[in-house]
C-alpha positions as CSV (number, residue, x, y, z in Angstrom):
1,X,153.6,145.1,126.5
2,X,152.0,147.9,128.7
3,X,148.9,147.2,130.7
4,X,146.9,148.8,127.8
5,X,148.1,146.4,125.5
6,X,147.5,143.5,127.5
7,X,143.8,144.5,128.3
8,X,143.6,145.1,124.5
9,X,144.9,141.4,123.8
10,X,143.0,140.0,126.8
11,X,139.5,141.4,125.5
12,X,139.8,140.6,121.7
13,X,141.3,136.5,123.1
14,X,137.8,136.7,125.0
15,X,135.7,138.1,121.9
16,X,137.1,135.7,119.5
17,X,137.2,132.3,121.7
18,X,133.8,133.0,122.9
19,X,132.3,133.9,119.3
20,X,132.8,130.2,119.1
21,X,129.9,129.3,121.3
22,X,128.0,132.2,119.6
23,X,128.1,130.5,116.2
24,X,127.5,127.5,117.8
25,X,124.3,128.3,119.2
26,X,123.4,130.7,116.6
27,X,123.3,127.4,113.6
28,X,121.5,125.5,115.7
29,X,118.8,127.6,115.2
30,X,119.1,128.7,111.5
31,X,121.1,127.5,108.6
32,X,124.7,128.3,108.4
33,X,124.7,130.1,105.2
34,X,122.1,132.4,105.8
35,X,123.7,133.6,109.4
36,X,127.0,134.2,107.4
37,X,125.5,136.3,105.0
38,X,123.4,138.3,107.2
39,X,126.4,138.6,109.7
40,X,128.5,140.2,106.9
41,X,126.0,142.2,105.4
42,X,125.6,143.7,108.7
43,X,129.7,144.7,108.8
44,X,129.4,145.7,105.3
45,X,126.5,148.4,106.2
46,X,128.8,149.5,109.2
47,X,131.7,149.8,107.4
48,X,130.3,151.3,104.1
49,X,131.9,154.8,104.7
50,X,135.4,153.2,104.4
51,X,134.4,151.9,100.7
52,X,137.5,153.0,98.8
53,X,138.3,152.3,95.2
54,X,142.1,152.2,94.7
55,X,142.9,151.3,91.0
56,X,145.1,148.7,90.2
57,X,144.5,146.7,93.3
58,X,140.6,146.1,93.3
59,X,141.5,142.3,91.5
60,X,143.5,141.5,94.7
61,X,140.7,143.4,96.9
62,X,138.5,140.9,95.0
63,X,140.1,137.4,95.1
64,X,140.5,138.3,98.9
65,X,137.0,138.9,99.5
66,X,136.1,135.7,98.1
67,X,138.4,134.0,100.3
68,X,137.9,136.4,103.4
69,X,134.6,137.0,103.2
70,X,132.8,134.2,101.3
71,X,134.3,130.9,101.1
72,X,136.0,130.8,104.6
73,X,133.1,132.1,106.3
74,X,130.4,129.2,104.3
75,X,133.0,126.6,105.4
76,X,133.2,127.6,108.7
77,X,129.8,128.4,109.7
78,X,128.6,125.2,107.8
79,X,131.2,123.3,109.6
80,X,130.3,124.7,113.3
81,X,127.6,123.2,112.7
82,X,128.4,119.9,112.1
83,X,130.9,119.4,114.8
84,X,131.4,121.1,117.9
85,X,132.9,124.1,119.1
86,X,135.9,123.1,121.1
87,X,136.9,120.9,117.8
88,X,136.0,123.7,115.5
89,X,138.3,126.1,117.5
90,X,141.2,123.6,117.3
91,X,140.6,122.4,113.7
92,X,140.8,126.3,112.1
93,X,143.9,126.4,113.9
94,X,145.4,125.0,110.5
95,X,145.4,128.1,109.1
96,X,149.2,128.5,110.5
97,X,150.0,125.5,109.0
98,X,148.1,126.3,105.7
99,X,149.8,129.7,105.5
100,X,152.8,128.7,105.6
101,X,152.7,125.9,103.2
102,X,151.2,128.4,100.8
103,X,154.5,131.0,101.5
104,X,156.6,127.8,100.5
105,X,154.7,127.8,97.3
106,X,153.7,130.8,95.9
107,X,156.4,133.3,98.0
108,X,159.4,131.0,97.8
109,X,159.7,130.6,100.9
110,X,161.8,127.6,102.7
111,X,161.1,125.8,105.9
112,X,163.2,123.8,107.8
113,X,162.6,120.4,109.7
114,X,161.8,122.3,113.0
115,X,158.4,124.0,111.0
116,X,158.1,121.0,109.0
117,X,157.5,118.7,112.2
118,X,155.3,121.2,113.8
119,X,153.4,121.3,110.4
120,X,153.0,117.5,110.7
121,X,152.0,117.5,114.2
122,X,149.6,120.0,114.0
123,X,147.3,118.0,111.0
124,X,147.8,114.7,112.7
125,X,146.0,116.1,115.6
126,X,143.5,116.9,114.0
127,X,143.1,113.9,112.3
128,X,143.3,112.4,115.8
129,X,140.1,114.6,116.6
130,X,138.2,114.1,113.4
131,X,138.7,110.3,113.3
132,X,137.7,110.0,117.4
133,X,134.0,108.3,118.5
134,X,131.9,111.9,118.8
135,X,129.1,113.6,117.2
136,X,127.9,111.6,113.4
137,X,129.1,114.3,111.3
138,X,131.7,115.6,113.7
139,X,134.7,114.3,111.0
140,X,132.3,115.9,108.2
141,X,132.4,119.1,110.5
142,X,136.3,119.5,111.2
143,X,136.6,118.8,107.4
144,X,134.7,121.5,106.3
145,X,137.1,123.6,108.8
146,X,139.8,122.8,107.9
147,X,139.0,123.8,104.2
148,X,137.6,127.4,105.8
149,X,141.5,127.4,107.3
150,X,142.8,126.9,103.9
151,X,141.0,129.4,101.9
152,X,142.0,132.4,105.2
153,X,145.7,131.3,104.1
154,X,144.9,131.6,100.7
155,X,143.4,135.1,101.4
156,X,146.5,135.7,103.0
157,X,148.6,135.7,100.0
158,X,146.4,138.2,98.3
159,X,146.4,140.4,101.3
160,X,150.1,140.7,100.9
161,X,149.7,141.7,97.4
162,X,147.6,145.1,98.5
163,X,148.8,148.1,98.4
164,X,146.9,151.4,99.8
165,X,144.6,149.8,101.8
166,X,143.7,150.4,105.6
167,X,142.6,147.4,107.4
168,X,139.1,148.7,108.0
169,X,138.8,149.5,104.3
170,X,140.0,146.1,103.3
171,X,137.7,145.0,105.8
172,X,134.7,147.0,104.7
173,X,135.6,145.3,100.7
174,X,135.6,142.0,102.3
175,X,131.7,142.4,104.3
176,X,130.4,143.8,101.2
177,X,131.4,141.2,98.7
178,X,130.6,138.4,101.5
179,X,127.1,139.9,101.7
180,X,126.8,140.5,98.1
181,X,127.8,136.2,97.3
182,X,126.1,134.9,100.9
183,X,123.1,136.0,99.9
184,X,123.2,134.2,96.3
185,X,124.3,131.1,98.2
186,X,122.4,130.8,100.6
187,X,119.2,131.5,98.7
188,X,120.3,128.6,96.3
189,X,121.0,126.3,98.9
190,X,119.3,126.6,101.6
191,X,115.6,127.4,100.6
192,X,112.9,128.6,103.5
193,X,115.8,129.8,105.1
194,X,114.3,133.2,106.3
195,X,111.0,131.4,107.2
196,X,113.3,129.3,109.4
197,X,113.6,132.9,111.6
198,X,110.2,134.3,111.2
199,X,107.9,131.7,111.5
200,X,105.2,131.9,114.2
201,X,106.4,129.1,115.9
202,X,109.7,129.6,116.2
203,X,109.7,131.1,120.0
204,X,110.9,134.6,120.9
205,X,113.8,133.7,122.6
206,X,115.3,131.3,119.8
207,X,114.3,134.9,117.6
208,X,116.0,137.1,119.9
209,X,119.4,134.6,120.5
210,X,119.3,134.8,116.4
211,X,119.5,138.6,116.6
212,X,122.1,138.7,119.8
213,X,124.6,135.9,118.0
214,X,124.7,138.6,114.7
215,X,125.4,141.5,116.5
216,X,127.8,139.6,118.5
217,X,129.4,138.3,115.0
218,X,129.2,141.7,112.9
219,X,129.9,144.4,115.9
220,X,132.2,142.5,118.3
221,X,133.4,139.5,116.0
222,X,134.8,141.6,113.0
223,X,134.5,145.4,114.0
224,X,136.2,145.2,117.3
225,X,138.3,142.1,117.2
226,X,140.0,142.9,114.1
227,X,140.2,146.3,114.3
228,X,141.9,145.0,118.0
229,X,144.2,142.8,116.0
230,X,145.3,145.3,114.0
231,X,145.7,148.3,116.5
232,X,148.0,145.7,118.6
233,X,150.3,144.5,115.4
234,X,150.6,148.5,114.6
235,X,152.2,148.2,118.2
236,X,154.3,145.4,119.1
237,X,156.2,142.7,117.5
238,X,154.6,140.2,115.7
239,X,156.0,137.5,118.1
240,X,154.2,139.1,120.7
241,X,150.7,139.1,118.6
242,X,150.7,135.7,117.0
243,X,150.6,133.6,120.0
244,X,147.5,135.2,120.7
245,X,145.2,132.4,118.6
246,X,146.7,129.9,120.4
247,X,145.2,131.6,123.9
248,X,142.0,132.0,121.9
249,X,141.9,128.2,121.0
250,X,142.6,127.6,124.8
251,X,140.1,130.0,125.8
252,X,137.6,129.0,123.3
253,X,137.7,125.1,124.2
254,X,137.4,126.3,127.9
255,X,134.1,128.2,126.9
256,X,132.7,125.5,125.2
257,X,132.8,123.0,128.0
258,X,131.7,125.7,130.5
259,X,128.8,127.1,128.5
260,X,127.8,124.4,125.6
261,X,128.9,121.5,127.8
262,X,131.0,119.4,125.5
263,X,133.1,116.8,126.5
264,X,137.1,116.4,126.5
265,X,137.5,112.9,125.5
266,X,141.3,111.2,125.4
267,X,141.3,111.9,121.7
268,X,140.3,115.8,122.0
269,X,143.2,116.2,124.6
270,X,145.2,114.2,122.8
271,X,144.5,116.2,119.8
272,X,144.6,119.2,121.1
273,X,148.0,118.8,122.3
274,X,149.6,118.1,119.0
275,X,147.9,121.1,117.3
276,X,148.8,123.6,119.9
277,X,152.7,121.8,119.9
278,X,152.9,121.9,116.2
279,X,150.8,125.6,115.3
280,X,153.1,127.0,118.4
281,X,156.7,125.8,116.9
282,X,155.5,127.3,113.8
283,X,154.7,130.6,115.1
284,X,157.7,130.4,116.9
285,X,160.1,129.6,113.9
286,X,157.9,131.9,111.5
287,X,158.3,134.9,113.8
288,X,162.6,133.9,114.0
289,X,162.9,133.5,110.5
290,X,161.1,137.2,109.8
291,X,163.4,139.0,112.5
292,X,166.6,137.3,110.0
């Protein structure tokens, strides 16, 4: 890896872990579903010159959307805030997990005891976390989470059946059908939602946080972060890559003690350990079995 890479790396670890705090500050101000849908109809106006339409492939382009941009962005966001950030960071580290459980199933792939353990580990812990004395709704919140994790896996599989597609343009597909299905959710479920923003007495600075956490989200979230991602696996070896959520989790937790003050209670750490043991003997074993 060559200093460029690293910086590369460094910088999208620190966008990602830190968008963490972002979305947790940002739902504590307006609901969850209406700063997802504004957050991706922001990408999808961004990235409308890469619209392509590639026949054949749009029912894939589709079913990923929904996953991508819709149902693992509501569960997420929704789930933030319910439980806190470090927890939140951890829990959607079950998309590993998820993924690969889902490449047993529908790719016919096999696993062997080593991934199969680290599997187990990883949803124990956060069971551990879910289940510890913390916030009301914090076990509501990781729930929710975890289901956000399991609908990015699922979008995985439908990622892999695309063909012709750039990552921004797949990107660009997955804001705009976000937006479009947000918006109808949100203004379904979560009613005076806009007032929530625009009211008189909501104060300028809760207004202007609002608008700062959505930029952050749409421009430096999805745009540069991904387009990070990608640009590094185009690079180096996915073994290489793939550790990096793990540093983001790290990074994230650190962030949210140092800027949202949460606590680290036994069960967190304790928690915490198992999922970063299991997710990392999974990405280890996943990345051996694809150089085979």
């Amino acid at each position: 890896m060559s200093a460029r890479e690293l910086m590369v790396l460094i910088t999208m670890c620190t966008i990602w872990s830190f968008h963490f705090v972002v979305i947790k500050l940002a739902v504590g101000q307006i609901p969850p579903l209406f700063y997802a849908a504004i957050r991706m109809s922001l990408v999808g106006l961004l990235l409308l010159p890469f619209l392509r339409w590639r026949a054949g492939q749009m029912r894939y382009v589709l079913l990923a959307g929904l996953c991508f941009g819709v149902l693992n962005y509501a569960f997420l966001f929704t789930g933030i805030a319910n439980a806190t950030a470090a927890s939140a960071a951890l829990a959607i580290e079950l998309y590993v997990p998820f993924a690969t459980i889902l490449s047993v199933i529908f790719l016919g792939e096999t696993v062997g005891i080593k991934r199969i353990t680290g599997i187990a580990f990883a949803f124990v812990g956060v069971a551990i976390i879910a289940l510890s004395k913390g916030e009301a709704t914090l076990g509501f919140g990781i729930g929710l989470i975890a289901c956000g994790a399991f609908f990015e896996a699922i979008g995985a599989i439908f990622v892999k059946k695309i063909k012709g597609f750039k990552p921004h343009q797949l990107l660009a597909w997955f804001a705009l059908i976000g937006g479009i299905v947000l918006w109808g959710v949100t203004l379904t479920l979560e009613p005076g939602a806009y007032k929530a923003v625009t009211d008189s007495d909501v104060a300028d600075g809760d207004k202007m946080l609002v608008v700062g956490a959505v930029l952050y989200s749409a421009i430096g979230a999805s745009i540069i972060g991904h387009t990070s991602y990608y640009w590094l696996l185009q690079r180096l070896p996915l073994s290489l890559v793939a550790p990096s959520g793990l540093l983001t989790t790290l990074m994230a937790v650190f962030f949210a003690v140092i800027f949202l003050h949460e606590k680290l209670t036994i069960p967190m750490i304790v928690g915490a350990f198992m999922i970063i043991v299991g997710v990392g003997i999974v990405i280890l074993r996943n990345n051996k079995r694809a150089k085979q």
